[in-house]
LUMFIVEX-64786 format. One record per residue (C-alpha): residue number from 1; x, y, z. Coordinates in Angstrom, 1 decimal. Last residue first. Layout:
residues N
{site NUM {X Y Z}}
...
//
This chain:
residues 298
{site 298 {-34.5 22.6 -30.3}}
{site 297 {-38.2 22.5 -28.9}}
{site 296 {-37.9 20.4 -26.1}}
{site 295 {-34.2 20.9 -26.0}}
{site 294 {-34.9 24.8 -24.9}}
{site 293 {-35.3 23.6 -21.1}}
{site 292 {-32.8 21.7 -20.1}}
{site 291 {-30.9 23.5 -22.1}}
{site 290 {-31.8 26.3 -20.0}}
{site 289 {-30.8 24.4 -17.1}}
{site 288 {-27.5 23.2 -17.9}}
{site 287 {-26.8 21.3 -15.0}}
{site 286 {-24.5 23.4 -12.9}}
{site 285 {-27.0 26.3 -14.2}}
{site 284 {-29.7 25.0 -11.6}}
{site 283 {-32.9 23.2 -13.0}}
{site 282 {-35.6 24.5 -14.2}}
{site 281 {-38.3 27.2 -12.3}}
{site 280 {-41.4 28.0 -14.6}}
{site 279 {-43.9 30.8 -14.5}}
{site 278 {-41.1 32.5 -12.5}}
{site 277 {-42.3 35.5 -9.6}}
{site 276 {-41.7 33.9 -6.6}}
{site 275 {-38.6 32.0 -7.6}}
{site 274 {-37.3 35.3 -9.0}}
{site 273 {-37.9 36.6 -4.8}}
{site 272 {-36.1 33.3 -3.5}}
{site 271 {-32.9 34.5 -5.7}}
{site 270 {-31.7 31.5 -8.3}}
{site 269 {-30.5 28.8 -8.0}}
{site 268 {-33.2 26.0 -9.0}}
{site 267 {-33.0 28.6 -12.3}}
{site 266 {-35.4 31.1 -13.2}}
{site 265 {-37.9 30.4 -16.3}}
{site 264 {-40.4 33.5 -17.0}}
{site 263 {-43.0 32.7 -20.7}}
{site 262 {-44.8 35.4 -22.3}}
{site 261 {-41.9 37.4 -21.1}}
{site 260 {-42.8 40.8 -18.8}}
{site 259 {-42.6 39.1 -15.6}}
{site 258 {-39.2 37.1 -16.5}}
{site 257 {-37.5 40.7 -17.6}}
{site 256 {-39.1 42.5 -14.5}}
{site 255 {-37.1 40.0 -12.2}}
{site 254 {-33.8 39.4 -13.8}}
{site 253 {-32.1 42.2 -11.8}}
{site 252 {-33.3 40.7 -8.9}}
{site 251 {-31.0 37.5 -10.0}}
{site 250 {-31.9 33.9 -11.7}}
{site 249 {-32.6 34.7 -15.4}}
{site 248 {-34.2 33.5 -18.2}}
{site 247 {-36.4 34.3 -21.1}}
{site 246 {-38.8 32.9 -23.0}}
{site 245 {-40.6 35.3 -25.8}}
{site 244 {-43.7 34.6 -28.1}}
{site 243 {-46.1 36.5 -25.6}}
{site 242 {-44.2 38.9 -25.5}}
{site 241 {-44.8 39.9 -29.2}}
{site 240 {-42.0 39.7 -31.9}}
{site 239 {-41.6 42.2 -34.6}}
{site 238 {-38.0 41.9 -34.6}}
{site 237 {-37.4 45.3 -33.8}}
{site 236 {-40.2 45.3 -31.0}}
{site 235 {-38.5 42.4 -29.3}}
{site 234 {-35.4 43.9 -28.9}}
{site 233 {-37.3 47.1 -27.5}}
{site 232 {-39.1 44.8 -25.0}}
{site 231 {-35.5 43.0 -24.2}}
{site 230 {-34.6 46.3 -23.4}}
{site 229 {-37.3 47.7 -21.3}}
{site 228 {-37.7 44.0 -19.7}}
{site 227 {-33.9 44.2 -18.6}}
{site 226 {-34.6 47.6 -16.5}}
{site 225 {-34.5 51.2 -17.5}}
{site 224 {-37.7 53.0 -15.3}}
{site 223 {-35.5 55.0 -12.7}}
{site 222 {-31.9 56.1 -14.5}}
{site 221 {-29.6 52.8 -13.2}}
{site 220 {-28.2 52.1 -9.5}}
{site 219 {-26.0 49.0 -9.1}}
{site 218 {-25.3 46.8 -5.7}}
{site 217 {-22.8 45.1 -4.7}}
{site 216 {-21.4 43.4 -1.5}}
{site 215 {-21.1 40.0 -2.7}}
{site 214 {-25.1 39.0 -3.4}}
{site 213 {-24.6 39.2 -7.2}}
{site 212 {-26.5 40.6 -10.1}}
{site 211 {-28.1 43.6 -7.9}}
{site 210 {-30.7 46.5 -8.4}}
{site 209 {-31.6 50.0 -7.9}}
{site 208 {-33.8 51.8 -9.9}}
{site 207 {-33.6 56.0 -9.8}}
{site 206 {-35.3 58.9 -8.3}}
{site 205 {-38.2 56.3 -6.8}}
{site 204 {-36.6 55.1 -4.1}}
{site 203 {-33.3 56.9 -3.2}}
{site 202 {-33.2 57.0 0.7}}
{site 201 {-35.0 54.0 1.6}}
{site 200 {-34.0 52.1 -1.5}}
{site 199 {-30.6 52.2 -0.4}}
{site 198 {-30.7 50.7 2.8}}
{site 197 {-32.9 47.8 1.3}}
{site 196 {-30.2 47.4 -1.7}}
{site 195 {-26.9 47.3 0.5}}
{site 194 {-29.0 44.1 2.9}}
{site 193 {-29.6 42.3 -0.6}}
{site 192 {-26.0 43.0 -1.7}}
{site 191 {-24.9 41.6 1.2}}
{site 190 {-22.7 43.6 3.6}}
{site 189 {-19.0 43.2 5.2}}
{site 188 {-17.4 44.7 2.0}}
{site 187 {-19.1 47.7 0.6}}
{site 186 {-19.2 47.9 -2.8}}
{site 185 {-21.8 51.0 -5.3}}
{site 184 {-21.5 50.8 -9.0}}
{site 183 {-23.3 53.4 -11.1}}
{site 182 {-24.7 52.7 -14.1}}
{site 181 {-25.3 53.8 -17.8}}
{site 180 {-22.8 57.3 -17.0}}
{site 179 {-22.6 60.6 -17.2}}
{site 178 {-19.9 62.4 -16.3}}
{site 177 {-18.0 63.7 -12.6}}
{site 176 {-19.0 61.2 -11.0}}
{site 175 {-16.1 58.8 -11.2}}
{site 174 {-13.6 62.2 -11.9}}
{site 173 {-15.2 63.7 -8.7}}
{site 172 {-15.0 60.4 -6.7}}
{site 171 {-10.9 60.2 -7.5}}
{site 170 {-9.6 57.9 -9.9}}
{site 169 {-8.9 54.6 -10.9}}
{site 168 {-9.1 53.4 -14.1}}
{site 167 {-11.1 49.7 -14.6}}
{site 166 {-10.0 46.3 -14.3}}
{site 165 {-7.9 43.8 -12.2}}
{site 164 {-10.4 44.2 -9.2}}
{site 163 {-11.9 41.0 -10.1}}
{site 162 {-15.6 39.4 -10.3}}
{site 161 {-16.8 41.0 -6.9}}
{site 160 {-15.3 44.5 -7.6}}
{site 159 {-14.2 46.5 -4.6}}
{site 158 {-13.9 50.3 -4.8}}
{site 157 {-10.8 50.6 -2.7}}
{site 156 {-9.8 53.9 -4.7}}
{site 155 {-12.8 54.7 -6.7}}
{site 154 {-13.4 53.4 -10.0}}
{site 153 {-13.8 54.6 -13.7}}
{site 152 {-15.1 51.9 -16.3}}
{site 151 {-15.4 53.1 -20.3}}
{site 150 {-12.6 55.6 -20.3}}
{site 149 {-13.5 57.9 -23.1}}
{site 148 {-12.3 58.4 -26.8}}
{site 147 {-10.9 54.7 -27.0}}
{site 146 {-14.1 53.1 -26.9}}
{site 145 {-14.4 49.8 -25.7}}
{site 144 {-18.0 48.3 -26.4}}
{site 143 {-18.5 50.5 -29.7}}
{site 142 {-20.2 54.0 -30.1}}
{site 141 {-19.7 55.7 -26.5}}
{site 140 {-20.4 54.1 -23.1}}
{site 139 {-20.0 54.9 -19.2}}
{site 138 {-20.1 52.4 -16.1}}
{site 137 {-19.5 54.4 -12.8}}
{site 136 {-17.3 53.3 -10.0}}
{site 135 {-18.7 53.7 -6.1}}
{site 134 {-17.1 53.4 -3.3}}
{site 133 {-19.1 52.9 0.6}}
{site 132 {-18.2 53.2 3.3}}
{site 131 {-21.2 54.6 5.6}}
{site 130 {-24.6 53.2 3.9}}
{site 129 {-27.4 55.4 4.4}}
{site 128 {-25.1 58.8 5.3}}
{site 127 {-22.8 57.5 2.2}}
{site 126 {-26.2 57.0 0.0}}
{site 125 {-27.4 60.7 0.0}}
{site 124 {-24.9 62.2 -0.6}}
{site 123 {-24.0 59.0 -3.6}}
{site 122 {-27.4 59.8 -5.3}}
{site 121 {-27.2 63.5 -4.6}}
{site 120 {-23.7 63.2 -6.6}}
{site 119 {-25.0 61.2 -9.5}}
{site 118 {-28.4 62.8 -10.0}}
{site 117 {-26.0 65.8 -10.6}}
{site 116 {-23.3 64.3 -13.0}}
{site 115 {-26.0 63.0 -15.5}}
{site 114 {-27.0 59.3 -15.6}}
{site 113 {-27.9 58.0 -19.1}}
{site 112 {-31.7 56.1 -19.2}}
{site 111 {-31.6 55.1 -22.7}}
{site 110 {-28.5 54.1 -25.5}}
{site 109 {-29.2 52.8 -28.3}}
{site 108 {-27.3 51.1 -31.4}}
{site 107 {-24.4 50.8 -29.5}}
{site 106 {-21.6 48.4 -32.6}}
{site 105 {-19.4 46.0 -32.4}}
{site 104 {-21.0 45.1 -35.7}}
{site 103 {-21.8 41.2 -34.7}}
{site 102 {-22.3 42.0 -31.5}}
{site 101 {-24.8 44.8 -31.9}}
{site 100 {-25.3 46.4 -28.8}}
{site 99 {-28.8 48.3 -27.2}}
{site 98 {-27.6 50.1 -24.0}}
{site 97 {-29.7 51.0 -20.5}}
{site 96 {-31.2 47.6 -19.8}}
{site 95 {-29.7 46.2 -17.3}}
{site 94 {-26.0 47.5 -18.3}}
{site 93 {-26.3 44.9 -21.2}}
{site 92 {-29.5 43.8 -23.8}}
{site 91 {-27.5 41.6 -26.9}}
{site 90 {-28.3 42.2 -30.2}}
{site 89 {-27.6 39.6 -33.1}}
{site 88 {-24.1 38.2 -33.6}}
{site 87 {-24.4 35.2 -31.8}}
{site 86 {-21.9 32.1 -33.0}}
{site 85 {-22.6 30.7 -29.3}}
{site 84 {-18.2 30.7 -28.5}}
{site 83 {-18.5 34.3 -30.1}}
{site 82 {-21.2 35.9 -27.5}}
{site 81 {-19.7 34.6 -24.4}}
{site 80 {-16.4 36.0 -24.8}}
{site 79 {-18.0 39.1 -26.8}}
{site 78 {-19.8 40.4 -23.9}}
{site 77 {-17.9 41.9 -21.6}}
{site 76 {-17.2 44.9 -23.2}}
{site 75 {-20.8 45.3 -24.3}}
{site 74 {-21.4 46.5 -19.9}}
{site 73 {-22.4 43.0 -17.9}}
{site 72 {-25.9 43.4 -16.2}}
{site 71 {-26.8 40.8 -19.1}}
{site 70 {-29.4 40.0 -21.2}}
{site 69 {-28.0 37.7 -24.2}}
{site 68 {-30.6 37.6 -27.2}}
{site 67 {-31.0 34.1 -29.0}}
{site 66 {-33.4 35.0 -32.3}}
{site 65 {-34.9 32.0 -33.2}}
{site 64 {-33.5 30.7 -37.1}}
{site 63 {-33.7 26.7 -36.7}}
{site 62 {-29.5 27.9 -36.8}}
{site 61 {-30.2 30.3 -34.2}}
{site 60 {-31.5 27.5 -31.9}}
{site 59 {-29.3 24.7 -32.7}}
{site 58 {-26.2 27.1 -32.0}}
{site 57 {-27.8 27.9 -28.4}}
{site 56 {-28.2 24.3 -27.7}}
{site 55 {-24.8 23.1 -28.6}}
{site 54 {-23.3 26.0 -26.5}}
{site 53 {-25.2 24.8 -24.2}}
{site 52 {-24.1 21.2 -24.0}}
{site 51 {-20.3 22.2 -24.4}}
{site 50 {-21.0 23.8 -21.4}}
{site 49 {-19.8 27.6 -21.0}}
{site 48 {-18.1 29.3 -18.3}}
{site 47 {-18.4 31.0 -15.4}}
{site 46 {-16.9 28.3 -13.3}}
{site 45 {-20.6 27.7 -11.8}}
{site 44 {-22.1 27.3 -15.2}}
{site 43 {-22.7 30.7 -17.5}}
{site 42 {-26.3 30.4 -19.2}}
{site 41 {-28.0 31.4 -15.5}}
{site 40 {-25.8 32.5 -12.9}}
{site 39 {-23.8 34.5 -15.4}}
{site 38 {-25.5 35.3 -18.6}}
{site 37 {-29.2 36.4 -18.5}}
{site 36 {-31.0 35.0 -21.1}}
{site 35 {-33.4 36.3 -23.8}}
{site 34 {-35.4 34.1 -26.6}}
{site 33 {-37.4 35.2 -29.2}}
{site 32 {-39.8 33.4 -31.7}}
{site 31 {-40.7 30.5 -28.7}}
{site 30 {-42.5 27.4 -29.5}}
{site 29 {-46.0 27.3 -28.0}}
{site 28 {-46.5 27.8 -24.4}}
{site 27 {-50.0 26.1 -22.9}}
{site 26 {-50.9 27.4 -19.3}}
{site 25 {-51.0 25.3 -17.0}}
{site 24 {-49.1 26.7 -14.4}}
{site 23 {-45.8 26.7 -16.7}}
{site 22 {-46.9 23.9 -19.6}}
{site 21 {-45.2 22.5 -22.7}}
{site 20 {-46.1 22.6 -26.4}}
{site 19 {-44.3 20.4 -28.4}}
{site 18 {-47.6 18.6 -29.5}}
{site 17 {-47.0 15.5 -27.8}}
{site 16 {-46.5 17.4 -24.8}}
{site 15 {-43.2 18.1 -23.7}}
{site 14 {-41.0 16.1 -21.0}}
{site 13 {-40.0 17.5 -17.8}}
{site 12 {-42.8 19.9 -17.1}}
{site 11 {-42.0 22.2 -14.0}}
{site 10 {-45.4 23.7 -12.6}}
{site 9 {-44.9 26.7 -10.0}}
{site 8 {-47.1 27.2 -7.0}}
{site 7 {-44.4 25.3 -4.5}}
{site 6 {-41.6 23.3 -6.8}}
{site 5 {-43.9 21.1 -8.2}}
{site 4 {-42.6 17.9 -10.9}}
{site 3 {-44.0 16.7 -13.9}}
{site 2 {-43.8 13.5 -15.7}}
{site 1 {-46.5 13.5 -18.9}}
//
């Protein structure tokens, strides 16, 4: 049986004859549920999709597995990678905070919502922590775009790591001036990783804070909503217990989502601190990694 060690972490190469494999020794049957994150981690460099995965993914639903995308990425982002896998289950987005039904373009729930007043201390108290700053504020309503609201509201200069081609621009009392799923908070010459330890020193424990990217971003969500709270919801609709689940990820924001799986795989490129905390590390998404991974049992 060819393994390899990548520090405390046991990375099985080939199954057992059984089709069981092994993440520090410990024997994982065939998953009922699985959950990935989407860029870094199913998405290849380019941000898009391998032929090979989408191969994969279709192979799973088809044996009937549940494939559930969870994704920092608001619903409106996640039909493009959604349709090319034939997914029309739920998908976990905004970290957590909003159920969606691809297949129905429909929220089914929404948890955690950010009211204008925990949004205004939250940004007093971040622009003496972190001096320039913008923010832009996610919101939601009953589909992915819904034409009653405007479903992405930035600041002028508010920098977006993926594109600033989208989103209404308006002044900080409009952006904060509703609820909203998640705030957005850029600052160009910083890390996300430096943004997020300034921030946590003045706004620990009134809400979580988080990052997808290392570009200058970081998100704030109502305190307790993370990945693992929706995927664990997901799970409790299918009647599917954790410790039938593999998920995937290779950011922070992937972090209590791999703990809370029966089974955590990050990618060779993810974040050192999802290395630390992955029952199983595969290979990076430039070479399909959680194929890599689900063709053992699919």
């Amino acid at each position: 049986m060819p393994t390899r060690t990548r520090g405390k972490v046991l990375v099985q190469t080939d199954p057992s004859p059984d089709g069981r494999i092994f993440g520090d020794n410990v024997p994982v049957e065939k998953p009922l549920l699985i959950a990935s994150d989407v860029d870094g981690t199913l998405l290849g460099p380019m941000e898009a999709l391998t032929r090979r995965t989408i191969d994969t993914v279709r192979r799973v639903t088809e044996d009937g597995v549940p494939f559930v995308l969870v994704s920092g990425r608001p619903p409106r982002w996640i039909a493009p990678i959604a349709n090319p896998l034939n997914l029309t289950g739920y998908a976990v987005c905004a970290n957590g905070a909003v159920l969606y039904e691809v297949g129905t373009d429909r929220i089914v729930a929404v948890h955690g919502m950010l009211e204008p007043t925990l949004l205004h201390d939250a940004v007093s108290a971040l622009d003496h922590a972190l001096p320039g700053c913008r923010y832009a504020a996610e919101r939601i309503g009953e589909s992915a775009l819904d034409p009653e609201m405007r479903n992405f509201v930035i600041e002028p200069d508010y920098h977006n790591p993926w594109g600033d081609n989208e989103g209404t621009q308006a002044p900080r009392a409009e952006v904060l001036g509703h609820p909203a799923i998640k705030l957005m908070i850029s600052r160009r010459g910083m890390t996300s990783d430096e943004m997020a330890r300034a921030a946590r020193e003045v706004l620990e424990g009134s809400v979580d804070i988080t990052y997808s990217t290392n570009a200058g971003l970081i998100e704030v969500s109502a305190h307790g909503i993370t990945k693992a709270t929706g995927l664990a919801e997901v799970a409790e609709r299918l009647g599917v217990p954790a410790e039938r689940v593999i998920a995937f990820g290779d950011m922070p924001n992937d972090i209590e989502m791999l703990g809370w799986a029966g089974h955590g795989v990050a990618m060779a490129n993810a974040h050192r601190h999802v290395l630390d905390v992955a029952d199983e590390v595969t290979a990076p998404n430039s070479e399909d990694g959680v194929s890599q991974v689900l063709e053992r049992w699919f």
